[in-house]
C-alpha positions as CSV (number, residue, x, y, z in Angstrom):
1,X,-12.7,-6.8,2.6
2,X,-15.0,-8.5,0.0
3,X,-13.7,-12.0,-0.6
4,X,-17.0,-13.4,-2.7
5,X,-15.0,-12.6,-5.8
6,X,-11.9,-15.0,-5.6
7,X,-9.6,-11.7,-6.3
8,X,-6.0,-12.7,-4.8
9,X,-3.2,-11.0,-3.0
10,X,0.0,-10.3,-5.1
11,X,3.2,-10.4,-3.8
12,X,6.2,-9.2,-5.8
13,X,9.8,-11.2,-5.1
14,X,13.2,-11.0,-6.1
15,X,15.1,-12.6,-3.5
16,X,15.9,-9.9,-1.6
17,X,14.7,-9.8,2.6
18,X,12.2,-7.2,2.0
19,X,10.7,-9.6,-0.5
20,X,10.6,-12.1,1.9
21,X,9.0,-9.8,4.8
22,X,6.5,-8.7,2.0
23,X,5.7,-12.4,1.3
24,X,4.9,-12.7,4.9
25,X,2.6,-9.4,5.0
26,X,1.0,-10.3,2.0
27,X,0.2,-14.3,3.4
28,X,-1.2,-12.4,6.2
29,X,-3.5,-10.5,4.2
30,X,-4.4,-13.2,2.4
31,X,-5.3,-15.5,5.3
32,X,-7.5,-12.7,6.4
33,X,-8.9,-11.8,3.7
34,X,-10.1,-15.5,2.8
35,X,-7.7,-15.0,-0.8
36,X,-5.2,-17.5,-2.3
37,X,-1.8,-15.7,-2.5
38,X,-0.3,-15.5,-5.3
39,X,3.3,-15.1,-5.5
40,X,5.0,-13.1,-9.1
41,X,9.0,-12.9,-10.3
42,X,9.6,-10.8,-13.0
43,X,12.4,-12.4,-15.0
44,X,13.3,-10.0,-17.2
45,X,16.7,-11.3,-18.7
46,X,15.1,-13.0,-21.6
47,X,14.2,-9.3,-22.8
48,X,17.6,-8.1,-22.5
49,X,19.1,-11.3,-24.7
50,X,20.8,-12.8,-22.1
51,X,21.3,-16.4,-21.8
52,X,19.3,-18.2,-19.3
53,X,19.8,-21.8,-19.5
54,X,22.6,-23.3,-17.6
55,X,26.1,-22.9,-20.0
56,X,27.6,-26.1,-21.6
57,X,29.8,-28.2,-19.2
58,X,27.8,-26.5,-15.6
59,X,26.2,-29.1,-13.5
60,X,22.5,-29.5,-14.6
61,X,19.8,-27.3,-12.5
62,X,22.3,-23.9,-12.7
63,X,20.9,-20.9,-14.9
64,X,19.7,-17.6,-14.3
65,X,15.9,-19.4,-14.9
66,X,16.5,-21.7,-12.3
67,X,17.6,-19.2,-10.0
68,X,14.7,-17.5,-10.8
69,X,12.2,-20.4,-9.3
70,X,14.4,-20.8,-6.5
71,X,13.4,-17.6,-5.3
72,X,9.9,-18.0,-6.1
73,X,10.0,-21.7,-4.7
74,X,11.8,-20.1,-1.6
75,X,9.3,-17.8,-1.4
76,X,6.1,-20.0,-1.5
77,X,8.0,-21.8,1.6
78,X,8.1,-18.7,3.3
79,X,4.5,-17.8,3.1
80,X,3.2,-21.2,4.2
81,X,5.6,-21.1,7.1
82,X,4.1,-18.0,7.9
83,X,0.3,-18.7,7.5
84,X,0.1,-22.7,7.4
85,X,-3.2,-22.4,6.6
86,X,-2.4,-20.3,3.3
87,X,-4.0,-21.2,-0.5
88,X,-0.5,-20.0,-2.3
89,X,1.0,-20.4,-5.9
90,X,3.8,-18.9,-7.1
91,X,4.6,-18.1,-10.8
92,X,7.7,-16.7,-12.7
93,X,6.7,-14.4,-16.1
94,X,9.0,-12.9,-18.1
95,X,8.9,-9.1,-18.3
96,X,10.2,-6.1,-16.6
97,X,8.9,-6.1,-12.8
98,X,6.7,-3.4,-13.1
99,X,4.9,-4.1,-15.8
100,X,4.6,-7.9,-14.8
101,X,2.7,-6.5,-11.6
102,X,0.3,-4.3,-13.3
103,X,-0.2,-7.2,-15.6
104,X,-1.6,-8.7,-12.0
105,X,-3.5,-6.0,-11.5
106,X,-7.3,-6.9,-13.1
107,X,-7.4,-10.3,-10.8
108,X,-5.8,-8.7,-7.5
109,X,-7.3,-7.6,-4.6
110,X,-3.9,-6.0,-3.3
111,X,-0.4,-6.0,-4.8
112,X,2.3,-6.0,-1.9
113,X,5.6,-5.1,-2.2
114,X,9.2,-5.0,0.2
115,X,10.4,-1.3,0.4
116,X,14.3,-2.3,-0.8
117,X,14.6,-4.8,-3.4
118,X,17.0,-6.4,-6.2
119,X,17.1,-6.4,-9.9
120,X,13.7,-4.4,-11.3
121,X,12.9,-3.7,-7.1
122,X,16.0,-2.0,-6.7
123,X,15.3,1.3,-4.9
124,X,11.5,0.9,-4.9
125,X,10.4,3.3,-3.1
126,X,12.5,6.1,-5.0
127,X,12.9,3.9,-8.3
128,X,10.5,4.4,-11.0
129,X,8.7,0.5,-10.3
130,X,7.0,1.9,-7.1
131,X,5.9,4.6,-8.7
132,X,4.4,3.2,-11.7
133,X,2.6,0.4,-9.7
134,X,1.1,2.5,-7.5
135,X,0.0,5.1,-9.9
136,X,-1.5,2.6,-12.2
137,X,-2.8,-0.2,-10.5
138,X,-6.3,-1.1,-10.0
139,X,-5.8,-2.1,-7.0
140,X,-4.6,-1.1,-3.9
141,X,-0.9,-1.4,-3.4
142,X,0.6,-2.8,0.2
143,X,4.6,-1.6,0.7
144,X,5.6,-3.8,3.7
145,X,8.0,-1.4,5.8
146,X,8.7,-0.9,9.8
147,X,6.4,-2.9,12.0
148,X,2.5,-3.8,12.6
149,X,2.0,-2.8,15.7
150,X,-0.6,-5.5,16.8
151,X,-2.6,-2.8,19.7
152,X,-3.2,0.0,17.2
153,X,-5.4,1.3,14.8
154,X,-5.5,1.4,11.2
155,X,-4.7,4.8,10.6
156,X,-6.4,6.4,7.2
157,X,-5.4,10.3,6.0
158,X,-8.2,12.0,4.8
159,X,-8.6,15.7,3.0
160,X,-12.0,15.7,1.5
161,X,-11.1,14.4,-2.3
162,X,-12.5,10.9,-3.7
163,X,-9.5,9.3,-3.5
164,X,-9.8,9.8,0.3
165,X,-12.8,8.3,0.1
166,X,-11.5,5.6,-1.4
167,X,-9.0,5.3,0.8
168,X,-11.5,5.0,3.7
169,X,-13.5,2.8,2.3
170,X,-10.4,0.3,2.1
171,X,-9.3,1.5,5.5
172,X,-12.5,0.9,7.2
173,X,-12.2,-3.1,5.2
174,X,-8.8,-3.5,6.9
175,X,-9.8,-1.9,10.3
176,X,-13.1,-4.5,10.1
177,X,-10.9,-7.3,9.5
178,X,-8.3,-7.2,11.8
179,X,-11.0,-6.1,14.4
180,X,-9.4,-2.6,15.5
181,X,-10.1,1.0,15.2
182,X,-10.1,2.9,12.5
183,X,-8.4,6.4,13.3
184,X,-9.6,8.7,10.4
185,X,-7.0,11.5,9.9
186,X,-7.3,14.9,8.5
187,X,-4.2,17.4,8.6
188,X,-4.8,21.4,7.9
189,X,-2.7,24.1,8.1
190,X,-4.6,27.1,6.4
191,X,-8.0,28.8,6.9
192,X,-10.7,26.5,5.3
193,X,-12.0,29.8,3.8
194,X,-8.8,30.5,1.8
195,X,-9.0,29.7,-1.7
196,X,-6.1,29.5,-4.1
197,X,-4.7,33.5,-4.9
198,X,-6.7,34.7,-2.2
199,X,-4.7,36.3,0.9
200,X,-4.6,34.5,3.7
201,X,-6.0,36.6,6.9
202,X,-3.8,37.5,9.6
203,X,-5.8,36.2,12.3
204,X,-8.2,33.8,12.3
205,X,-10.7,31.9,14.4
206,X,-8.7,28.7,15.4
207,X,-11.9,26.9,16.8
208,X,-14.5,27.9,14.2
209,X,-11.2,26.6,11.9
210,X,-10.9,23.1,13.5
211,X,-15.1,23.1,13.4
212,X,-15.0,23.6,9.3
213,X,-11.9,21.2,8.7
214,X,-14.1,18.4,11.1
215,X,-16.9,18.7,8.3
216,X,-14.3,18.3,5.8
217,X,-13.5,15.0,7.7
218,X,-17.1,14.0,8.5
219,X,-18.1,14.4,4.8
220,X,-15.5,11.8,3.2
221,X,-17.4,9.6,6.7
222,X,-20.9,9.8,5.5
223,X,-22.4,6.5,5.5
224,X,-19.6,4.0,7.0
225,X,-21.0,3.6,9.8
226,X,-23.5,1.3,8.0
227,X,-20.9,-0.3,5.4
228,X,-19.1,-1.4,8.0
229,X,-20.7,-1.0,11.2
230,X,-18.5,-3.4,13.5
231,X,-15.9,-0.4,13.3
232,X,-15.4,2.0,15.5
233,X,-14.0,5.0,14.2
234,X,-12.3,7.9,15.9
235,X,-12.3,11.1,13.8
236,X,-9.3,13.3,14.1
237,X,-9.0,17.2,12.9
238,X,-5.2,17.9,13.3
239,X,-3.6,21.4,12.5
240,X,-0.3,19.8,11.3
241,X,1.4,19.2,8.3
242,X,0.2,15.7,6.7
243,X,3.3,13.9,6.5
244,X,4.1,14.6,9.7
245,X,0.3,14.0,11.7
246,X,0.4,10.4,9.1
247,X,4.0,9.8,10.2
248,X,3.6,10.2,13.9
249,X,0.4,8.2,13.7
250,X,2.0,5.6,12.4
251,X,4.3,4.9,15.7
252,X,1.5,3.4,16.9
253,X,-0.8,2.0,13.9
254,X,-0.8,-1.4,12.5
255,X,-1.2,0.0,8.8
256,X,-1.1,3.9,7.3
257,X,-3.5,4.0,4.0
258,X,-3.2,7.4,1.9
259,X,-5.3,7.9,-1.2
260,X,-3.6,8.1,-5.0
261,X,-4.6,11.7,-5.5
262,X,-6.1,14.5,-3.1
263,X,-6.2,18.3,-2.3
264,X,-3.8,20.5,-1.2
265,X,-0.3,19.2,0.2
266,X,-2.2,15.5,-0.4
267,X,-2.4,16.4,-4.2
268,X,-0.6,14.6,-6.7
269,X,-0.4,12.1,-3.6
270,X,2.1,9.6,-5.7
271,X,4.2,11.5,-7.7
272,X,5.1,14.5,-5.1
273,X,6.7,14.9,-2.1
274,X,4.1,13.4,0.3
275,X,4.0,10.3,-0.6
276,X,7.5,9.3,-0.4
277,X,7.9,11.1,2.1
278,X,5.7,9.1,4.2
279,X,6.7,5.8,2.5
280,X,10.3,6.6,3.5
281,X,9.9,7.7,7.4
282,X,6.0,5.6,8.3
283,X,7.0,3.4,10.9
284,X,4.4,0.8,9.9
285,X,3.1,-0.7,6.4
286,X,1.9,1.9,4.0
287,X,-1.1,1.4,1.7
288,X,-1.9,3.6,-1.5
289,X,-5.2,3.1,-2.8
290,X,-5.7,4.7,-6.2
291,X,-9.3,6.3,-7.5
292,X,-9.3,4.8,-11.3
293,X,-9.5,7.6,-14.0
């Protein structure tokens, strides 16, 4: 990952565990990355009108503000408990959470969020915040969820469109730094011949199939060898649905990336069954790196 530019990572918090699991993920990433980490609470009560100062006759330091920066104070602790070595801040700006995040967006390098929240994170994976995040951002967006398993690869799924490409090129970043393997993934289940309305043939060649799906894969390759030539890459045709081939792969991958729009069943990556799909069952972190329109 580039780190010359100062971007930082941006973590999401509401007080909620998977917050507090993103924090660490995201401290992590910023530690390895050479980034500060910045740490962002959407308040969004002063929007709806209701008061936030503590009430006449409460003890002083009460109020749904000062709540508010005990999470985010909480938080900071977390992330320098978890990376010591961590440059972290943490803010509280009024808004809804969603748009507070992609508020982050032009100065971030990755926005990571937990995969169950509170208040504006509630649901986040199913809830409209995920989805608008990760279909606007300018960034990459990390959802902390399951495990990093520490011996894998990073696992990147891969159909031949530019945001695949993109995808790559931010997997191949993340592979480099955490000094593993980078497992390029590309699942096919029709005849690369087919085009949309045609019929599909009865039988079919299954080698000279997996042959023209490998140079679908080695296409969206060209040229990473010398961006990032530290990584070894393992290249992976698999006749398999994509959610499934990205879901197995992740039992044993330290991160899944997926690209913000694709071909085929990767198509309308963020806003179709796919993507939640493998957001919901990946048994690692999930990263969705969109291609800006």
């Amino acid at each position: 990952m580039n780190s010359a530019n100062g971007a930082a990572v941006v973590v999401g918090v509401d007080g909620s565990e998977s917050a507090l699991r993103a924090v660490r993920l995201a401290a992590t990433e910023a530690v390895r990355g050479h980034r500060p980490l910045r740490v962002v609470h959407g308040f969004i009560w002063p929007l709806l009108r209701v008061p936030i100062d503590p009430l006449a006759g409460n003890p002083p330091g009460g109020g749904l503000r000062q709540q508010a920066q005990n999470l985010v104070e909480a938080a900071v602790a977390e992330a320098r408990t978890a990376q010591p070595g961590v440059r972290v801040t943490g803010e509280i700006i009024d808004g809804e959470a969603s748009a507070v995040l992609l508020g982050e967006t032009p100065g971030a390098a990755v926005i990571v969020l937990g995969d169950r929240g509170l208040g504006g994170f509630t649901a986040l994976l199913v809830g409209s915040v995920a989805i608008q995040v990760a279909t606007h951002a300018d960034c990459p967006v990390l959802v902390a969820r399951g495990e990093e398993h520490p011996d894998g690869p990073v696992v990147v799924g891969v159909d031949g469109s530019p945001a695949s490409r993109a995808a790559v090129d931010f997997a191949a970043a993340q592979a480099s730094a955490r000094g593993v393997r980078l497992r390029a993934l590309h699942a096919y289940t029709h005849p690369a011949s087919t085009r949309p309305g045609d019929i599909q043939p009865l039988v079919y060649d299954e080698s000279r199939l997996r042959d023209e799906e490998d140079d679908v894969l080695a296409g969206c390759l060209v040229g990473l060898a010398e961006r990032h030539p530290d990584v070894p890459v393992d290249r992976e045709p698999v006749h398999a649905r994509p959610v499934a081939a990205l879901t197995e792969a992740s039992r044993r991958a330290q991160l899944v990336v997926v690209g913000g729009r694709g071909h085929g069943e990767l198509g309308g990556l963020l806003l179709g069954s796919v993507s939640h799909r493998v957001l919901h069952h990946s048994a690692c972190p999930v990263a969705v790196v969109r291609t800006p329109t």
